[in-house]
C-alpha positions as CSV (number, residue, x, y, z in Angstrom):
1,X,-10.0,2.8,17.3
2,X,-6.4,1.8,15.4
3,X,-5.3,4.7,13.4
4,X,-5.2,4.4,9.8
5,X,-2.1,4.8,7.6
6,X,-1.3,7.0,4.5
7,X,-1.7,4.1,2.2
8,X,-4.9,2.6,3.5
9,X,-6.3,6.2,3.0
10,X,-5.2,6.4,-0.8
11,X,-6.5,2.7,-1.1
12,X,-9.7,3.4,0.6
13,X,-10.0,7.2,-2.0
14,X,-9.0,5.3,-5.0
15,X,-11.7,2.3,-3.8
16,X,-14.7,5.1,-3.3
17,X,-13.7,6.8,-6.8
18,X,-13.9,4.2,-8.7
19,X,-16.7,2.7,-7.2
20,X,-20.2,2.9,-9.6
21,X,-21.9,4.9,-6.8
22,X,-19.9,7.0,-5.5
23,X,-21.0,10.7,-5.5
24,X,-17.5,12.5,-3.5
25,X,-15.2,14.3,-5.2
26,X,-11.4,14.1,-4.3
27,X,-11.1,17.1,-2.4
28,X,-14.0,16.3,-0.2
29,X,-12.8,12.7,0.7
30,X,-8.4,13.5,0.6
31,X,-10.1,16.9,3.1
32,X,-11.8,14.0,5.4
33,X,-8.8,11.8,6.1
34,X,-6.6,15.0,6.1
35,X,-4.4,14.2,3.3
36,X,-3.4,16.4,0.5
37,X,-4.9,16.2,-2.9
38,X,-1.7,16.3,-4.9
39,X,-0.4,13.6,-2.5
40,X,-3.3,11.4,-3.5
41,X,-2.3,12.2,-7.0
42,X,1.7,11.4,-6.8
43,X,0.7,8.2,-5.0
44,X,-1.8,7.3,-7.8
45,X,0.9,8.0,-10.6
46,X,3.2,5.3,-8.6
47,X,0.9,2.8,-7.1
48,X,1.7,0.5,-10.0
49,X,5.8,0.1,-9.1
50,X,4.5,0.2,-5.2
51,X,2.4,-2.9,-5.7
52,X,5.1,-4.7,-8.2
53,X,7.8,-4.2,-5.9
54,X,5.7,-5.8,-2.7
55,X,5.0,-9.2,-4.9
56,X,8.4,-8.8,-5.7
57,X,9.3,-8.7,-1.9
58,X,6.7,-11.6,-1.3
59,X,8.6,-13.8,-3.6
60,X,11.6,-12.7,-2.1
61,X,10.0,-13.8,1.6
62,X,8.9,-17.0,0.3
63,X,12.1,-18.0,-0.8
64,X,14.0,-17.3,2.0
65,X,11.5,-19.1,4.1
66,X,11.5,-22.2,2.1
67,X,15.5,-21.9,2.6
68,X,15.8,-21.2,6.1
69,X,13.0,-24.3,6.7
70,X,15.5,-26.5,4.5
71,X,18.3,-25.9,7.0
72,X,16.7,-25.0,9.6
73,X,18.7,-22.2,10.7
């Protein structure tokens, strides 16, 4: 079984809590993957500039791709 990171925890907590049927509370599911509740919290407050700055780096990818396929090297 591959090891889960940091962020797919917070994604996989934020997914449950906002999901219409969910019946855990934080502290029980941030106490099941063994991260800290304030943690969850700080990455909540930021996920926003986290996930701009990775379509920005997509973009950014892209580009580069498209130049290095133009020259090929």
């Amino acid at each position: 079984m591959a090891k889960s990171t940091i962020v797919e925890n917070y994604t996989l907590i934020h997914e449950t809590l906002t999901s219409k049927k969910n019946q855990l509370t934080i502290v029980y599911l941030c106490r099941s993957v063994g991260i800290a509740r304030s943690g969850y919290d700080n990455w909540l407050k930021t996920k926003d500039k986290h996930d701009s700055r990775e379509e920005r780096d997509k973009a950014d990818y892209k580009l580069m791709l498209a130049a290095f396929n133009h020259r090929g090297y």
